[in-house]
N, C-alpha and C positions, 0 to 999 in steps of 0.2 A: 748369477742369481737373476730370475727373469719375473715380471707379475705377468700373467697374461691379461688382455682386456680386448674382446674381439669386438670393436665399434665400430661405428664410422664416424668420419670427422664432423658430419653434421649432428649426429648425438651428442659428440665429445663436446663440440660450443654449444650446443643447449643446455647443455649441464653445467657449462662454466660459464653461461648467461644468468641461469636462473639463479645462481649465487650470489650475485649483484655485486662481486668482490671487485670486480675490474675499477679501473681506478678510484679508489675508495683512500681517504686519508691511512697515513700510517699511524700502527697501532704497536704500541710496546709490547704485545702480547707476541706478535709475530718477530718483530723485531728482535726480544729477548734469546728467541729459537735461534734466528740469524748468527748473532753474534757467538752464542753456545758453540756453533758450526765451526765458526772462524777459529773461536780459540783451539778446537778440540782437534782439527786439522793442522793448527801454529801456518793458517794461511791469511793473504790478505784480503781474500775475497770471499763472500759468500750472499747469497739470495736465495729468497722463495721468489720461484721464476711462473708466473703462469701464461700458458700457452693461447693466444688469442689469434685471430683467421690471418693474419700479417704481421704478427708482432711477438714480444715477448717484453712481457709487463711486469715489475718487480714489484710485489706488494710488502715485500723488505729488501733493504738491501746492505749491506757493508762490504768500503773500497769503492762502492759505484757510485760517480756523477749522474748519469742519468737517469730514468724512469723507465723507459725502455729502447730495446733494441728491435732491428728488423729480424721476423724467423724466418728467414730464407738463410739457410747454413748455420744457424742457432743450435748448437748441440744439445739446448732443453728441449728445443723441437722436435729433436729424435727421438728425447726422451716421451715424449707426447705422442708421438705418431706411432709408436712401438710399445708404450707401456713399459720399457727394460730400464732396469738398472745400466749406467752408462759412466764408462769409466775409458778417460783419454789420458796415456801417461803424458803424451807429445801431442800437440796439436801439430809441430809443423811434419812430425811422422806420419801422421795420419793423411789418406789422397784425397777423403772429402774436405773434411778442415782445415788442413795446410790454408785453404786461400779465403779463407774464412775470415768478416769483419775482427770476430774475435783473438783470432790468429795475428792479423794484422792490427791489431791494437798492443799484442806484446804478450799474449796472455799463452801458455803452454802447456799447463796441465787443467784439465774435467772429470769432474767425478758428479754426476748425481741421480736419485732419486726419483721415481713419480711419486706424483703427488693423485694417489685414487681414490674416486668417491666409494661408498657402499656399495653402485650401483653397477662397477666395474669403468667408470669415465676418468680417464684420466688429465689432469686438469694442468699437468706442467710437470715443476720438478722442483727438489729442494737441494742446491746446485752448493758448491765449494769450488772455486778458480784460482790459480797460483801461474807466476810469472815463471817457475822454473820448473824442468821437467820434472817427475819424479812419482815412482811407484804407490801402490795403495794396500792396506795389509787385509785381512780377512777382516780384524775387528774394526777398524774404520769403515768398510762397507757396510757391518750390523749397524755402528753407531749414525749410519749414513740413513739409513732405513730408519734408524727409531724416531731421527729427529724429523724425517716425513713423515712419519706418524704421527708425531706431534704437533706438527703444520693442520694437517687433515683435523687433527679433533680439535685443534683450536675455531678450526672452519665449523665444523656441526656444533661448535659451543655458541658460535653466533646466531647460527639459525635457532638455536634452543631459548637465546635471550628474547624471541619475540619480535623480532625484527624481518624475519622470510616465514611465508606459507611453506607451508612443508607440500601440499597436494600441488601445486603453480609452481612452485619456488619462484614468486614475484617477491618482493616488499611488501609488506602490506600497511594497514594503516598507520600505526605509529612512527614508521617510517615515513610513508609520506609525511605526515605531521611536522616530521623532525627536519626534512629537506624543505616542505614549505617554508618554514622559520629561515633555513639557510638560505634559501633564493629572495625571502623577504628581505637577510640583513644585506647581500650584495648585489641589491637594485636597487636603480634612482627611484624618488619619488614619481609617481604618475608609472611608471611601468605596468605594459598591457599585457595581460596572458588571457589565455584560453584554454577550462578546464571541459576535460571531455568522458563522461561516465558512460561505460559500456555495461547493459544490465545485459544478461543472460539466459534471463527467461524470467516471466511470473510465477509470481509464490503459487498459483492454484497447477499452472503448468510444472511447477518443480513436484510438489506434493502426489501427485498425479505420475508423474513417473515412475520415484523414489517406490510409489507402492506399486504400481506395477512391476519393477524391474528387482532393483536392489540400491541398497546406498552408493554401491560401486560405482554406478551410474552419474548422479552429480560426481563423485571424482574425474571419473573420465570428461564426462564435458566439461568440467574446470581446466584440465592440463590441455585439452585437445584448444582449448579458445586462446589459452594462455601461450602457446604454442604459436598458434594462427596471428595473434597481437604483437607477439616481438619479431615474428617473420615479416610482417609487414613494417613495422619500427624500425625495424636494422637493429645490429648490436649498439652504435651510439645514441638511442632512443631509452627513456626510463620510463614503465610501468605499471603500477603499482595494486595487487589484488585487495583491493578495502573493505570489499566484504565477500560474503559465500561466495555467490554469484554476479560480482561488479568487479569491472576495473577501471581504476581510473591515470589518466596522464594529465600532465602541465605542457602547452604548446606557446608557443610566441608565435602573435599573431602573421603571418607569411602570406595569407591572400584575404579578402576581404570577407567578413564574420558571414555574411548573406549568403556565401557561397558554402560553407560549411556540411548544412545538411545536405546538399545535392553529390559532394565529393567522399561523405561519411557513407552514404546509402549507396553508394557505389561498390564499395569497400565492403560493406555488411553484405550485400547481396550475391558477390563471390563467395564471401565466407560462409552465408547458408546455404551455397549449392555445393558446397565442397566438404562441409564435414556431414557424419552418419548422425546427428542428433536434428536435423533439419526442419525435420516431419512434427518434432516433439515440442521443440523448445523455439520463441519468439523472441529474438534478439533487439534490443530498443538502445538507443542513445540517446542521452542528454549531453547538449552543450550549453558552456557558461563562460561569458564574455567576463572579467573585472581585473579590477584594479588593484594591483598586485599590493600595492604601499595602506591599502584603506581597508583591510579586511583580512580572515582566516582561515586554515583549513579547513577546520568543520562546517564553517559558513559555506564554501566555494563545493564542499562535498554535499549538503543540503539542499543548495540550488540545483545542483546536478541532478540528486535524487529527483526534487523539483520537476526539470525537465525531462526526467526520463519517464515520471507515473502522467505527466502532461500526452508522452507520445502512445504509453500504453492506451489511456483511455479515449485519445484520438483516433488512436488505428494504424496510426506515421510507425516510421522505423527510426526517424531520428527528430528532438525537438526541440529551439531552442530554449532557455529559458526565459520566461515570461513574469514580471515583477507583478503583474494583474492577477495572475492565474494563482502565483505564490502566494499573495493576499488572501485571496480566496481561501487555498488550501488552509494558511494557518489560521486562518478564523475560523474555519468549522473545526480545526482539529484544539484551539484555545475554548473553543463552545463544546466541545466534548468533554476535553479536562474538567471546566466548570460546571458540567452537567450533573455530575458526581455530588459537587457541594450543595447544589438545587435539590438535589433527592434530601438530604440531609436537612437541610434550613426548612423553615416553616413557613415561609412567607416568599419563596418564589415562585416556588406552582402551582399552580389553582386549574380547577375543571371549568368548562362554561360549555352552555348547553343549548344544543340545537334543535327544538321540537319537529315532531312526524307528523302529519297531518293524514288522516284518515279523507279519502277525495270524496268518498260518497256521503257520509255526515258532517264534515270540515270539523270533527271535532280529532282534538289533539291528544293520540293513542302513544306517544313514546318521546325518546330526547335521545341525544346522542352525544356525552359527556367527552369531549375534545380536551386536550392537554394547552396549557397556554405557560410562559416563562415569562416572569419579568425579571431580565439579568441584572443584577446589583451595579451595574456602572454602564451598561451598555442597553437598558431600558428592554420593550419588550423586543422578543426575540421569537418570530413567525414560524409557526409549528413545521410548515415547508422545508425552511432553513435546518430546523434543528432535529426533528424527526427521523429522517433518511438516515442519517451518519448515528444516531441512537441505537439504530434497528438494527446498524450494521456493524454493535460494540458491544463488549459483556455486558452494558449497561440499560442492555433491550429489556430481561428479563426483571431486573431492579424496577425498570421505570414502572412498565405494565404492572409488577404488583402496586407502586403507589397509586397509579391511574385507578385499579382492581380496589381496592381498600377504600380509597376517596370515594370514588363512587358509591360504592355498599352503603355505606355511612350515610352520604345524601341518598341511598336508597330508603334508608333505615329512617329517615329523619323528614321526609314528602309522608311517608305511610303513618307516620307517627300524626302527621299533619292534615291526612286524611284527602294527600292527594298520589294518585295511584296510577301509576304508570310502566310501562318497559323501560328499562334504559339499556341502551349499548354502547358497547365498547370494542374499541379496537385490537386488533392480536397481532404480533410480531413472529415473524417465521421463527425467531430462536425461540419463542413462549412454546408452540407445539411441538418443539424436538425436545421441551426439559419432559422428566419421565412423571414429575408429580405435580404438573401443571393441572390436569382436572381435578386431582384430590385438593388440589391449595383452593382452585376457584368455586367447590363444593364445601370445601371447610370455612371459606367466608361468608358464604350465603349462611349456613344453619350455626353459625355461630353468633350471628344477629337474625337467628330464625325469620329468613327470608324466604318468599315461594320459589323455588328452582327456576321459575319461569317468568318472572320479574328481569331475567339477566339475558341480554344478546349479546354475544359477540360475533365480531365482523373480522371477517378474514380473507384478505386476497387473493388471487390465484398464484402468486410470484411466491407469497407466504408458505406454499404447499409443495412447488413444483422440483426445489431442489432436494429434499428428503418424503418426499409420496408416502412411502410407508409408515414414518415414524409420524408425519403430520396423520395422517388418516387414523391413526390407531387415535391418536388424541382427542380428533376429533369425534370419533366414536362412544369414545370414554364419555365427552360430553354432551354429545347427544341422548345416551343413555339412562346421563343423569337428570333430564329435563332439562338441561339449559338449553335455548333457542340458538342457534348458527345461523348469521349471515354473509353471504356472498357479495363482497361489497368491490367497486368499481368493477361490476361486471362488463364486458366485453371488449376490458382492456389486457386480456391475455393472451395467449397465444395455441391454448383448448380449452376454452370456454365452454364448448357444450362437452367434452369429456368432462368437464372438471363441474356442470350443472350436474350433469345426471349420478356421480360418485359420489358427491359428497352429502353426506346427512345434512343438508340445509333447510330451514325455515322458510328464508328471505331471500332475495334478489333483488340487490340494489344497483339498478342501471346509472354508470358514471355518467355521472354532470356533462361531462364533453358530450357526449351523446344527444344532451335536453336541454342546452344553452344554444338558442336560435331556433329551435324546433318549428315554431311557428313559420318562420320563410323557407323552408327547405324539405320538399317533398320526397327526397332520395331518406333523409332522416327521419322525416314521419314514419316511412315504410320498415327501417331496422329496426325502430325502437317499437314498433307494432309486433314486427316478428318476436322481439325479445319478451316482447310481455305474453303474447301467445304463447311462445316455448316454453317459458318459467313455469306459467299456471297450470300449462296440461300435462307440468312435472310436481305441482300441486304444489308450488313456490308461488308464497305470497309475496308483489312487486310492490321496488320502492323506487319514483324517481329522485336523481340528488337534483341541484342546482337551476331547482325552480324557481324564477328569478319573474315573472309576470302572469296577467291572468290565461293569457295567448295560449300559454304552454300548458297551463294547467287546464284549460277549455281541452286543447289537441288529447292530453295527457286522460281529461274522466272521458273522451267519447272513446277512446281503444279500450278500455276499462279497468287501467295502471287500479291498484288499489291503495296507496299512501306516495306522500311525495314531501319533500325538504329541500328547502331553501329561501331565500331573503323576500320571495311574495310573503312568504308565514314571520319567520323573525331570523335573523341574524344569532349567530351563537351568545345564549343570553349567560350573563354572570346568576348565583345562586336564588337571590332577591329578585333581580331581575326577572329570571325566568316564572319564580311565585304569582308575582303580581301579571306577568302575560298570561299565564295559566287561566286565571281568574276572569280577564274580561275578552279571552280570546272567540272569535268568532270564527268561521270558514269565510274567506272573500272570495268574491267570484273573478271581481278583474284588480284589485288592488290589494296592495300589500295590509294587513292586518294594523301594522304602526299607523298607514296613513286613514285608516277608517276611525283607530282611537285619537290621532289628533286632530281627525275632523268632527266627532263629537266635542272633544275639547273646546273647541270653537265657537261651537253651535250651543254649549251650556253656559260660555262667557256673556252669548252674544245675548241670548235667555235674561243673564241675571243683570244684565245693563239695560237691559227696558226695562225694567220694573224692578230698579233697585229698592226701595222702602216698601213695597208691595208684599206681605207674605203668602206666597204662591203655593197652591195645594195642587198644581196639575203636576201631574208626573214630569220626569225630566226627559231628556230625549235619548240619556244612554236607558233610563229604567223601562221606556216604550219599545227602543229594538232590543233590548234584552225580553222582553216579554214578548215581543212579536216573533223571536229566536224560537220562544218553549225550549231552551236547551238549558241544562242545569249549566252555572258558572265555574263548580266544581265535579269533577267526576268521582 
């Protein structure tokens, strides 16, 4: 009776690696088979024998003292290198056996089994041994076969409890979890490891494949890495696939932590010149230094994640972990979560508004209503901060509507007041890729019957670049519908004039970096000159940001910029705030607008302290330069 299995010995131990069975505690489940063996033979020995590169390892056993024996003359080793059914009446009859460990131990009769996966690997044998010679009948060979049978499905019973990857056949995470616990309870306090996460490739590199090729695809590069990991480990190394594309090991520490990445990047960079996914996929490690007695596995898997999105966004191939960096991440990703209940509550976000100034009349034609948070325990929290990571979460499109909504309202409620202006607002890449983005921002306007053209929105180039088509139809829809589009931090993309001359724009708002210093720097004069000449002879009305003195705005009306914002005019004002600037706002020529009102301030103090008991009928000296203005205080 023969199984065939035509492998090589290097398949065979990859298959009886990826099971992770080799010395694994005894388990009654296999045990129970053993002893079945013994009684059913009336022998006093019996084992599930499996076959490892040197050895022969009992993952049960009865009669036997030890663990294992050497395979060198091991009749289970035959059974493993042949795949056959192996049946020895006499060992010392036999001319290979005769001088065999086992021979010489006393032992005379062999009978057993392989032990085969699905896959055709045969992984040992489920063996029965007796001291005296003696034949074997037909139905003891069946029953010799069943009960390797029933070894074998006890094996795919384990992998079926969640304990092995079936695509790797590593451990995966709950197993590690469970051997964390066990290497916690049998080390001393202060015990140092080193956990080390092998990521596989980025999510945008995975996604990107997968639809080019097939799903088949991440399989292959899972078993091909998984593969490459325990080759370089050796068989006495463990581990362990913890997620799709990651694995991770437990090392004690053997040469010093500093040297780490140089000895990992070593090892990585054979391994992408040698497998076929090389070209596709960006392989990254995180390592993590701790304290075996003070901590967990999910923590010690977290950290690693840690350092391995540290090396993606570096550029490194391995990185280690950073407690600064970790900080970092989980505060914007704790100001994420909390972002959610900010939309929700009433009292943590507010708009505040930064006025446009018109450079040839100084009077103030628009505002630009900014998002601001004060976080309930952690006070205010800088649009900088919290922005970025918004834009780049389901919770882009949520915000932009409250930002959308607030604003209308104080649109609705300046015109009720009889003061009349633009306002814009800002647009997030995910706002132009939703499909009823212009019907929503149309439906709010004439539902507080507003004029179409009361509403800017401003939108990046970075906003546009990863979906072109779907942003541009949006943008179409609202240009169509009167709303005004602006181009805002212009010339900080990377096709700035493709992306000037395609998009239905209004405006051209040259970024702050651009006009902050303008006055000392004649290389700058000359780009932000060109810029403002390109825009307008595409019939784009210019906006400077981060006009910060009169220097700049002098440089800024002699090229012939037509509006500009920044803190020479006012600082992003709150609701009230901004009313009452509106009102006694003037154009300055070399000083900020705040320092002109509290230098009248001043000069009316200083007015009513000479001639305190005097009732004075001469005009004041804000009511003379408002009159010397001729400019209405309300538009």
């Amino acid at each position: 009776m023969t199984i065939s299995c035509q492998t090589t010995e290097a398949q065979r131990l990859d298959a009886l690696y990826k099971l992770n069975i080799l010395d694994t505690p005894p388990s009654e489940a296999f045990d129970r088979i053993t002893r079945m063996a013994a009684r059913l033979f009336n022998l006093p020995i019996a084992a599930v024998s499996l076959t490892d590169s040197d050895r022969q390892w009992f993952k049960s056993r009865v009669g036997v003292d030890h663990w294992s024996i050497p395979r060198l003359k091991a009749p289970c080793g035959s059974v493993a290198d042949n795949s056959d059914l192996l049946i020895i009446p006499d060992l010392q009859d036999d001319a290979y056996f005769r001088d065999s460990p086992l021979a010489a131990g006393g032992i005379r009769y062999y009978a057993g089994a392989p032990l085969v996966t699905a896959d055709g690997h045969c992984l040992g044998a489920m063996c029965v041994l007796g001291t005296e010679p003696r034949d074997t009948t037909p139905e003891e060979l069946t029953m010799l076969c069943d009960l390797a049978a029933m070894v074998m499905s006890q094996i795919e019973i384990m992998h079926a409890l969640g304990r092995i990857d079936p695509i790797s056949g590593l451990p995966n995470r709950n197993q590690f979890i469970e051997d964390f616990q066990d290497l916690q309870r049998d080390s001393a306090t202060g015990a140092q490891r080193v956990a080390v996460l092998i990521n596989l490739a980025t999510p945008a590199q995975l996604a990107h494949a997968v639809r080019a090729m097939n799903p088949r695809y991440l399989d292959e590069l899972v078993a091909d890495a998984a593969a490459w990991i325990r080759a370089e480990l050796g068989a006495g190394r463990k581990v362990y696939h913890v997620a799709t594309t990651q694995f991770a090991m437990l090392n004690t520490p053997t040469v010093e932590i500093d040297r780490y990445p140089s000895l990992l990047e070593a090892k990585l960079d054979h391994a992408i010149a040698t497998v076929k996914t090389r070209f596709v996929a960006t392989p990254t490690i995180g390592v993590v230094p701790f304290d075996l007695s003070n901590t967990d596995a999910l923590s010690v898997l977290r950290r690693a994640q840690s350092a391995v999105q540290d090396a993606i966004e570096s550029g490194r191939s391995v990185a280690m972990y950073s407690a600064g960096e970790d900080q970092v991440y989980r505060r914007r990703f704790n100001l994420l979560n909390d972002f959610g209940a900010a939309l929700e509550s009433r009292d943590q976000l507010r708009l505040v508004f930064q006025p446009r100034i018109d450079i040839a009349s100084g009077e103030c034609v628009g505002a630009e209503a900014l998002l601001r948070w004060n976080h309930p325990t952690l006070g205010a929290i800088g649009p900088g901060e919290f922005m970025p990571i918004v834009e780049r979460s389901r919770l882009a499109q949520a915000a932009t509507a409250w930002v959308l909504n607030t604003a209308l309202d104080q649109q609705l409620a300046w015109r009720h007041a009889g003061l009349v202006l633009q306002l814009s607002l800002n647009v997030s890449a995910p706002n132009l890729l939703e499909a009823d983005f212009a019907d929503r921002v149309v439906e709010g306007l004439q539902r507080r019957r507003l004029p179409h053209h009361c509403l800017e929105l401003e939108i990046t180039e970075s906003a546009i670049m990863e979906h072109p088509t779907k942003a541009h139809a949006t943008l179409d829809a609202l240009a169509q519908a009167g709303i005004h589009l602006a181009i805002d931090d212009f010339g900080t993309g990377y096709s700035s004039l493709a992306y000037l001359q395609r998009m239905p724009a209004d405006v051209v708002k040259i970024d702050q970096s651009f006009v902050r210093g303008i006055e000392h720097d004649q290389r700058q004069q000359g780009l932000v000159r060109a810029m403002i000449s390109l825009s307008q002879e595409l019939g784009h009305r210019v906006v400077a940001e981060g006009v910060e003195n009169g220097a700049a705005l002098a440089f800024l009306r002699s090229v012939g910029c037509d509006e500009a914002q920044g803190y020479l005019f006012a600082r992003p004002l709150e609701v009230a705030d901004f009313g009452r600037w509106h009102q006694r706002q003037a154009m300055p020529d070399a000083a900020p607008a705040l320092d002109v009102e509290g230098a009248l301030e001043a000069v009316e103090r200083a007015f009513a302290m000479r001639a305190p008991r005097v009732l004075c009928t001469t005009p004041s000296p804000r009511t003379l330069l408002a009159a010397a203005r001729r400019r209405p205080l309300v538009r």
